[in-house]
C-alpha positions as CSV (number, residue, x, y, z in Angstrom):
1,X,101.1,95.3,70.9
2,X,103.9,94.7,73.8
3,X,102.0,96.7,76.4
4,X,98.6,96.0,76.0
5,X,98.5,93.8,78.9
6,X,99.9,96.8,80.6
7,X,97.2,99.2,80.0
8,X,94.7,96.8,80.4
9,X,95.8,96.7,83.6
10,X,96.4,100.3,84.6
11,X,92.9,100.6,83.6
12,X,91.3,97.1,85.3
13,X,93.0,97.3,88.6
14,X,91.4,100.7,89.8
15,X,88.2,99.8,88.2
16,X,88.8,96.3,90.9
17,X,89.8,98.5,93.8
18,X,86.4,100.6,92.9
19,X,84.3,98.1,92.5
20,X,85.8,96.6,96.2
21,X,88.5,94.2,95.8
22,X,91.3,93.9,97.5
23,X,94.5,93.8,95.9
24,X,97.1,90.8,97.6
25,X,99.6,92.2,99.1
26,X,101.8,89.0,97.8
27,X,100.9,88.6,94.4
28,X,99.4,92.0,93.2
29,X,97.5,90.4,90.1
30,X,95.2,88.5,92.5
31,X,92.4,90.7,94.1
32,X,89.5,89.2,96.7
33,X,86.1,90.5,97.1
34,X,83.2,89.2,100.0
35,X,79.8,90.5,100.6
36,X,76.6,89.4,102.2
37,X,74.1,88.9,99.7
38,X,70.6,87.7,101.3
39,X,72.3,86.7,104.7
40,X,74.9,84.5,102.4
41,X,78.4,85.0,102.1
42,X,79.6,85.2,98.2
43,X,83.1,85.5,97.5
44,X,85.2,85.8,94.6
45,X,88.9,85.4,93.6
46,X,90.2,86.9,90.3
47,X,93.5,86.6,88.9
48,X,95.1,88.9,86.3
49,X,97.5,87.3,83.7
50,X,98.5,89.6,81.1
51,X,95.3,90.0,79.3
52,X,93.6,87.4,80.9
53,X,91.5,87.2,83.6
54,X,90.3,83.8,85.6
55,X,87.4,83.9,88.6
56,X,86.5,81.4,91.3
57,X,83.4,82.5,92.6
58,X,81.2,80.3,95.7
59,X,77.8,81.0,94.0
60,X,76.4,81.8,90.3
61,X,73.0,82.3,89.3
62,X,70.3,85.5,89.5
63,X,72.0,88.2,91.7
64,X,74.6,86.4,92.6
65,X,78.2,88.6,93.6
66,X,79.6,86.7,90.0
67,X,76.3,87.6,88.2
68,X,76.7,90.9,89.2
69,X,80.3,91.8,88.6
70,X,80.5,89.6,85.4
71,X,77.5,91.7,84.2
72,X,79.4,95.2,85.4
73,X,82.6,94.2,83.6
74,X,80.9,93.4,80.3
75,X,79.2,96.6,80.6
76,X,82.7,98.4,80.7
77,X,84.7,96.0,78.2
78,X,84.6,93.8,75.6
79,X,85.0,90.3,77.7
80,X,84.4,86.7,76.3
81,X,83.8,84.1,79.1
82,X,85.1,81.3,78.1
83,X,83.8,78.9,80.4
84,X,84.9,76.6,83.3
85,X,89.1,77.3,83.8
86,X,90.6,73.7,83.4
87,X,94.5,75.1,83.3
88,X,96.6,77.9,83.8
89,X,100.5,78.1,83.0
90,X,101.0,74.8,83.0
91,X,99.0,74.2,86.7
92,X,96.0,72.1,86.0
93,X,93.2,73.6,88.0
94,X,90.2,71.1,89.5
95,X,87.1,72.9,91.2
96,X,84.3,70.6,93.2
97,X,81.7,72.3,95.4
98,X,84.0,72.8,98.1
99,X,87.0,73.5,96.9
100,X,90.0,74.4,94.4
101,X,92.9,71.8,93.9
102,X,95.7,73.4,91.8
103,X,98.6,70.6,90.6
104,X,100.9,70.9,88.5
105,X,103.6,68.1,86.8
């Protein structure tokens, strides 16, 4: 189906925008979210790719911010997580504690 990234989208992008992110203003599938959680800061970045959908998150575990919305989108839609993001159109993606390297050849 040629559009179902389309309505994927025109359904996932409010649900975002409800849920708190904030759409960038320079790429409009990338959306942001911080909160305090326990005096800590957790933060997420999400990307939207067609019907795809890749997360860095600063902290995982019990009631985490990732824990949490992972959990809520599930809830909503039928999601697999496929585990730890390696590459993504052709840019090989690399994340330590600290950071997010991004290269591509």
């Amino acid at each position: 189906m040629a559009q179902a990234g389309r309505r994927w989208q025109r359904s996932l992008f409010p649900w975002l925008r409800e849920w708190g992110f904030t759409q960038c203003a320079s790429d409009p599938c990338v959306f942001t979210l911080s909160r305090d959680i326990d005096g800590v800061t957790h933060r997420l970045i999400l990307g939207c790719y067609v019907d795809d959908l890749f997360t860095l998150y600063s902290h995982d575990g019990p009631n985490s911010l990732y824990e949490n919305f992972t959990s809520d989108l599930s809830s909503r839609w039928n999601v697999e997580d496929e585990g730890p993001i390696s590459d993504l159109l052709n840019v090989d993606i690399t994340a330590e504690a600290d950071n997010v390297t991004l290269t591509q050849q």
